[in-house]
C-alpha positions as CSV (number, residue, x, y, z in Angstrom):
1,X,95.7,92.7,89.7
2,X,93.6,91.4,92.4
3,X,91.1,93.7,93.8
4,X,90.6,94.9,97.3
5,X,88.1,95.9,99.2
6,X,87.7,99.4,100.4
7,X,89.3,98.7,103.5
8,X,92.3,97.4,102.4
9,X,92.6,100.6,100.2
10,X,92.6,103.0,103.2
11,X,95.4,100.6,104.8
12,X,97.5,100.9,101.6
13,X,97.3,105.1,101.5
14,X,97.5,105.1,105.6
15,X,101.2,102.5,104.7
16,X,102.3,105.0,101.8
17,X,102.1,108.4,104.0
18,X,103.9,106.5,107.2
19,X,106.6,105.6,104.8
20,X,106.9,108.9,103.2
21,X,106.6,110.8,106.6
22,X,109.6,107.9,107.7
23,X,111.9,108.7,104.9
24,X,111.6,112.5,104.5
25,X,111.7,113.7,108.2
26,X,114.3,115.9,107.5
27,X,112.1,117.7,105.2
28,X,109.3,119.7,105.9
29,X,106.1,117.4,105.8
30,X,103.5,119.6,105.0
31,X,99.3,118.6,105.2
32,X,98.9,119.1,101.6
33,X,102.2,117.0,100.2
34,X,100.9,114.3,103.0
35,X,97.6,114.4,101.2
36,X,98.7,113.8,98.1
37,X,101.0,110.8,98.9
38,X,97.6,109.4,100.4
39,X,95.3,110.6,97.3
40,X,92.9,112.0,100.2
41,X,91.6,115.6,99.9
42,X,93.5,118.0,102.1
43,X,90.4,119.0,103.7
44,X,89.5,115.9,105.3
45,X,92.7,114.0,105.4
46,X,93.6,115.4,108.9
47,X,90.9,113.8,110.4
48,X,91.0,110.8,108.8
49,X,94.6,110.2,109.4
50,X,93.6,111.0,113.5
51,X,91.3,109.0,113.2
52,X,92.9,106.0,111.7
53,X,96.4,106.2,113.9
54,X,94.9,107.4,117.1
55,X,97.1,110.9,117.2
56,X,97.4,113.9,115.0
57,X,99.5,114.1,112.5
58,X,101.3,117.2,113.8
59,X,101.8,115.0,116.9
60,X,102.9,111.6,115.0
61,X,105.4,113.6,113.0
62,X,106.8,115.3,116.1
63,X,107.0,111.5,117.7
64,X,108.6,109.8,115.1
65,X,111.2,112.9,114.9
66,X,112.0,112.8,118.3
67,X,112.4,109.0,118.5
68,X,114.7,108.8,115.3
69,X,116.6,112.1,117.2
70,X,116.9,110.2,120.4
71,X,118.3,107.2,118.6
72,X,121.3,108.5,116.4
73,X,122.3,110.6,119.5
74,X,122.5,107.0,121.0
75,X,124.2,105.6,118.1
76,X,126.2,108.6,116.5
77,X,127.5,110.2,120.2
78,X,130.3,112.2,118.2
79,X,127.6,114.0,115.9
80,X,126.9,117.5,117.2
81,X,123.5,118.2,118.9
82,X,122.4,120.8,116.0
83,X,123.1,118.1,113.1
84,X,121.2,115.3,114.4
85,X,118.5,117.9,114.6
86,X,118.7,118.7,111.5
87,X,118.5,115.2,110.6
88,X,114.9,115.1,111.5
89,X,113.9,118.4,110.6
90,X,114.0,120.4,112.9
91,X,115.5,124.4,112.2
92,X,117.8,125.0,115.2
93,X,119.0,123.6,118.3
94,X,116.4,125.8,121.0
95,X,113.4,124.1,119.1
96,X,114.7,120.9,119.6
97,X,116.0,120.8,122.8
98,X,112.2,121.9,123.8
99,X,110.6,119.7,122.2
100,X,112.9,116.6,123.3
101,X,113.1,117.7,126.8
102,X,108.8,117.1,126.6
103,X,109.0,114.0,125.6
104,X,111.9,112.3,127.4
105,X,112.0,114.8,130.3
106,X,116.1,115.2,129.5
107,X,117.9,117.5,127.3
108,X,119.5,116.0,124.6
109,X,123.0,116.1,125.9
110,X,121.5,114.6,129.3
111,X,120.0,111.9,127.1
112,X,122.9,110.7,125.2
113,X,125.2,110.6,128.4
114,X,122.8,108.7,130.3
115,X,122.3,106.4,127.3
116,X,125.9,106.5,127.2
117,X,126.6,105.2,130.9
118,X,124.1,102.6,130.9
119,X,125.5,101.6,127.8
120,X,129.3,101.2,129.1
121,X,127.5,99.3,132.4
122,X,125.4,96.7,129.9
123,X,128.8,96.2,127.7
124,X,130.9,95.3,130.8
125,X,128.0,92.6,132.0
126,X,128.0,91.7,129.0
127,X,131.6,91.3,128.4
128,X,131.9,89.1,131.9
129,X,128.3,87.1,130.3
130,X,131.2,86.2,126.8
131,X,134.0,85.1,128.9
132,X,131.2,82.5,130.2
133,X,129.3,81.5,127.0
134,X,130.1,80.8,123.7
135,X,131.0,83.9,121.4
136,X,128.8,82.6,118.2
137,X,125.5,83.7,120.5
138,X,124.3,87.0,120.2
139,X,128.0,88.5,119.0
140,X,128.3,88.7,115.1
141,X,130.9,89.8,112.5
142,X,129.7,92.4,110.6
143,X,130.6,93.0,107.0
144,X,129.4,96.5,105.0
145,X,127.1,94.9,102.0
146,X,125.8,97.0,99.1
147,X,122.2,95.6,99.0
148,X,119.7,95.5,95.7
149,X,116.2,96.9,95.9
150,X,114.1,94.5,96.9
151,X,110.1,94.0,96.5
152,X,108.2,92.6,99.0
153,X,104.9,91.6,99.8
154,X,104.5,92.3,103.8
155,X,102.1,91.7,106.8
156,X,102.0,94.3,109.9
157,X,102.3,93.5,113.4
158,X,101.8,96.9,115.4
159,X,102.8,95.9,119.6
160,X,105.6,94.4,121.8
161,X,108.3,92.9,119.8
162,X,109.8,89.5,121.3
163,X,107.2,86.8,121.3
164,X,104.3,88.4,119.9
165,X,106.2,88.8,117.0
166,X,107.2,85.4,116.5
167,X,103.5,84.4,117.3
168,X,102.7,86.5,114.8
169,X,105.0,84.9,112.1
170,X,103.1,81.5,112.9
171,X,99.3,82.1,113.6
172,X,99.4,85.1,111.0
173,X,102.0,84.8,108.0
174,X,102.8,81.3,107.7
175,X,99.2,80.7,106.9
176,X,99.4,83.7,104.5
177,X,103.0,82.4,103.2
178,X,101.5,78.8,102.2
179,X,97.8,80.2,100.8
180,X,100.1,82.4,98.0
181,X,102.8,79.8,97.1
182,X,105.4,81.5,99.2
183,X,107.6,79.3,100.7
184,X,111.3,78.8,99.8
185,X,111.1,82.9,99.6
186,X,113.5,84.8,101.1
187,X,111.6,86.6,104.2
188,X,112.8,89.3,106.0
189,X,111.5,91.2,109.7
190,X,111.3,95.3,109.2
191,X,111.4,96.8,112.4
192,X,110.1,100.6,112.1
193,X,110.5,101.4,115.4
194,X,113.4,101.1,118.0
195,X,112.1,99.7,121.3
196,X,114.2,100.9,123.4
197,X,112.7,104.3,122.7
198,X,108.9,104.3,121.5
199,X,106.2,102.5,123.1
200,X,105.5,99.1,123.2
201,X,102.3,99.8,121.8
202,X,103.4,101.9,118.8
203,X,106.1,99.9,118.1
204,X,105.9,98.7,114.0
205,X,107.0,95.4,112.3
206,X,106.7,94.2,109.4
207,X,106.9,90.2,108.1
208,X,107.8,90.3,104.8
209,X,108.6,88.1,101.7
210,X,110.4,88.4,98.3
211,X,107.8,88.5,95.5
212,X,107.9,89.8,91.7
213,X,107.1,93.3,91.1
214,X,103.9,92.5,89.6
215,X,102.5,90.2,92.5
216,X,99.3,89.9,92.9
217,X,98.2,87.6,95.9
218,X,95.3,86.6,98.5
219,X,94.9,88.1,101.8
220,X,95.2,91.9,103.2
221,X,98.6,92.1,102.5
222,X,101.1,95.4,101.4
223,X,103.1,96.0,99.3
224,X,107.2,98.2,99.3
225,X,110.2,98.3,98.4
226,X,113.1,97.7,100.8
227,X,115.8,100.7,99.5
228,X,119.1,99.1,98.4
229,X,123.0,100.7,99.1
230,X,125.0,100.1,101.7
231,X,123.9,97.9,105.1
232,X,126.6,96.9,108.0
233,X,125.1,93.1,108.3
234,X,125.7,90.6,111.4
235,X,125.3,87.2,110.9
236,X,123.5,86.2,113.7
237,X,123.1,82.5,115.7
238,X,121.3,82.1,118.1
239,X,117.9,82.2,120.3
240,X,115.2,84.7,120.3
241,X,116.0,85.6,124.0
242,X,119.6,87.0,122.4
243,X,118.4,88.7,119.3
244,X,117.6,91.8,121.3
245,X,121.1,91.8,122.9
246,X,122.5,91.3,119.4
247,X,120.7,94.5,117.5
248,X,122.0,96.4,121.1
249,X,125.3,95.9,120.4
250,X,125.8,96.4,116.5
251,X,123.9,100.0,116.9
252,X,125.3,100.7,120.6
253,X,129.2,99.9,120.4
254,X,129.5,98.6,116.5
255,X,128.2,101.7,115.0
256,X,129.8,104.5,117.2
257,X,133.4,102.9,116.5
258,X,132.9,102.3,113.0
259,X,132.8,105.2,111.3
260,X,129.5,104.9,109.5
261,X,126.4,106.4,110.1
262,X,122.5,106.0,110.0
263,X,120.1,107.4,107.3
264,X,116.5,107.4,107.0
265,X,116.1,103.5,105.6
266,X,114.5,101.1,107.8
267,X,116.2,98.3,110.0
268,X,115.5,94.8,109.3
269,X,116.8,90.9,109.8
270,X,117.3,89.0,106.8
271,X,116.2,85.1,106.5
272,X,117.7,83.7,103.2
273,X,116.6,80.5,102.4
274,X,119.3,78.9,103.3
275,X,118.6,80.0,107.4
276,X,118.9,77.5,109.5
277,X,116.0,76.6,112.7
278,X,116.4,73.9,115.2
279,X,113.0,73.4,116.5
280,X,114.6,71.6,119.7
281,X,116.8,74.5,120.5
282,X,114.9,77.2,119.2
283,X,118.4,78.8,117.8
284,X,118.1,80.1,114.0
285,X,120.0,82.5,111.4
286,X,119.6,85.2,110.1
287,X,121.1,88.8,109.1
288,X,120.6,92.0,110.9
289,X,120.9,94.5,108.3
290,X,121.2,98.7,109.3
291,X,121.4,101.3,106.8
292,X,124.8,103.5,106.7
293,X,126.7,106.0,105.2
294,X,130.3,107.2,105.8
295,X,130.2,109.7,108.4
């Protein structure tokens, strides 16, 4: 296994506690568990993790909370305000509605229906902007796919999405991708945040690549596992400018009528290999892949 330096250690435990904290916020997440995940002593972990991400970790988990809250009342609008608290951990609906009301200045019912209207106005432009363009860009069928485990070797982009992501995949991990033998992988974008709801400067992506388990590569790179089971996947055409619109409307009017539901796995858009790009166009393939369950 290649070493790292001492650095690149501290990024690797800071990675492993965001992605515990991500996938058990319905649990508690207590200092001490958080420590251990990290393999940092309780007693100075606090500050170190303040330190590191800018914010507390009382106040991260309280934000991430909140921001996965405010997005399945969004995509879920039938699911009653006290389960989609639970969801995230919170232990009854007063708690939540105080804490959400600081940190969107609505209640959670005023939330969803304002989502909720501006999402019936965007879905009526939008359906004028389809009887005018072709249907194949930025509209997808969407099939329910039971998805492997799947190891990755990843690079993070923390910022905007949009073009400073795709900047990102060229100055950053193409270079990366060619130094460790990686091309003709299948590659995939994990988006840990929903920008629509956090802010642009917290917001989390990750360029990733299919390795072995036991890769061991140059360059300050992580390592995960994306979680297999179920996935609603739209094949998606078209140019970077419509990507955005096409992740709106599987999560905004795909996912409320189809009887599935979110869980705590992350989002991400699938490149196989056989993607296509035209350079002239800028228009490209991939998959955009949500976790679901029945409902």
């Amino acid at each position: 296994m290649a070493t790292k330096d001492s650095r690149s250690e501290y990024v690797a435990r800071i990675h492993r506690v965001l992605e515990h904290i991500d996938r058990e916020l319905d649990q508690p997440l207590e200092l001490e568990t958080l420590a251990r995940v990290a393999n940092f002593s309780p007693f100075h972990f606090h500050r170190l993790f303040t330190a590191w991400m800018g914010e507390t970790l009382g106040d991260y988990v309280r934000r991430r909370r909140l921001e996965l809250a405010a997005q399945r009342l969004v995509a879920q609008p039938r699911l009653p305000v006290l389960q989609v608290a639970l969801s995230v951990g919170f232990g009854s609906t007063e708690a939540f509605a105080r804490a959400f009301k600081t940190r969107f200045g609505s209640t959670p019912t005023g939330w969803r229906d304002s989502q909720r209207r501006n999402r019936d106005q965007s879905k009526s432009k939008d359906d004028q902007a389809r009887a005018q363009t072709p249907a194949n860009d930025g509209y997808m069928k969407v099939t329910i796919v039971d998805r492997q485990p799947t190891t990755v070797a990843y690079l993070r982009h923390i910022g905007p999405y949009g073009k400073q992501v795709s900047d990102f995949w060229i100055t950053k991990v193409s270079p990366w991708m060619e130094t460790n033998g990686l091309y003709g992988k299948p590659r995939y974008g994990i988006s840990l945040d929903d920008p629509g709801i956090a802010a642009p400067e917290t917001l989390r992506y990750d360029a990733a690549v299919e390795v072995p388990k036991n890769f061991a590569g140059a360059g300050d790179y992580q390592m995960t596992v994306i979680p297999g089971g179920k996935y609603a996947v739209g094949k998606f055409k078209g140019t970077e400018n419509k990507v955005g619109e096409a992740w709106a409307w599987l999560l905004r009017d795909w996912l409320p009528e189809s009887g599935m539901q979110l869980d705590s796995r992350p989002f991400f858009e699938h490149y196989p290999v056989s993607a296509g790009y035209d350079q002239k166009t800028g228009q490209f393939e991939c998959e955009i892949c949500i976790p679901v369950t029945p409902l």
